[in-house]
C-alpha positions in Angstrom: -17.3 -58.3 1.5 -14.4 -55.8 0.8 -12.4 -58.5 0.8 -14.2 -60.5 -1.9 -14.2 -57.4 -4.1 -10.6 -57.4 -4.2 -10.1 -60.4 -5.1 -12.6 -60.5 -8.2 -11.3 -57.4 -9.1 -7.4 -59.1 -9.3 -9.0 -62.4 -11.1 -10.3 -59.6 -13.4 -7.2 -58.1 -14.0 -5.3 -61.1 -14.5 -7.8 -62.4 -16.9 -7.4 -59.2 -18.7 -3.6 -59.4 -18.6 -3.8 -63.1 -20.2 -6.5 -61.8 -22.7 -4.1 -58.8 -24.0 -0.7 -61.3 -23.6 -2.9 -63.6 -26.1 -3.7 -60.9 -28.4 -0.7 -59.4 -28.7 0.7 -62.8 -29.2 -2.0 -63.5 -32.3 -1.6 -60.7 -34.2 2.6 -59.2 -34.0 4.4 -62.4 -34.4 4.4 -64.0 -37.8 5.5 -67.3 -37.8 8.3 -68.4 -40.0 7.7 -70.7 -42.9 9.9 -73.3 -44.0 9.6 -76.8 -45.9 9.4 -79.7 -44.2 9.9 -83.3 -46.0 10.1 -86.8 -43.8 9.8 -90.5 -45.5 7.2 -92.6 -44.9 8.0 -95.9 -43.8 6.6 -98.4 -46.5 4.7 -100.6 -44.3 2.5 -97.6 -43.1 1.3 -97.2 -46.8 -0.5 -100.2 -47.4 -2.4 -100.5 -44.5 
């Protein structure tokens, strides 16, 4: 049982690890904006 205490408790750790990773991730980095123009190919219109 010890055994399996550990190991939920590491899951739960990593988890939490991920969790903050993805946080921090969300909210400090701004992504950069920029324009971006491509042609459409004319037979792709009419359709």
């Amino acid at each position: 049982m010890p055994t399996l205490f550990r190991l939920l408790a590491v899951l739960a750790v990593l988890c939490g690890l991920g969790y903050a990773a993805l946080w921090a991730l969300a909210t400090k980095v701004e992504p950069q904006e920029r324009e971006i123009t491509f042609t459409v190919p004319a037979e792709k219109i009419g359709k």
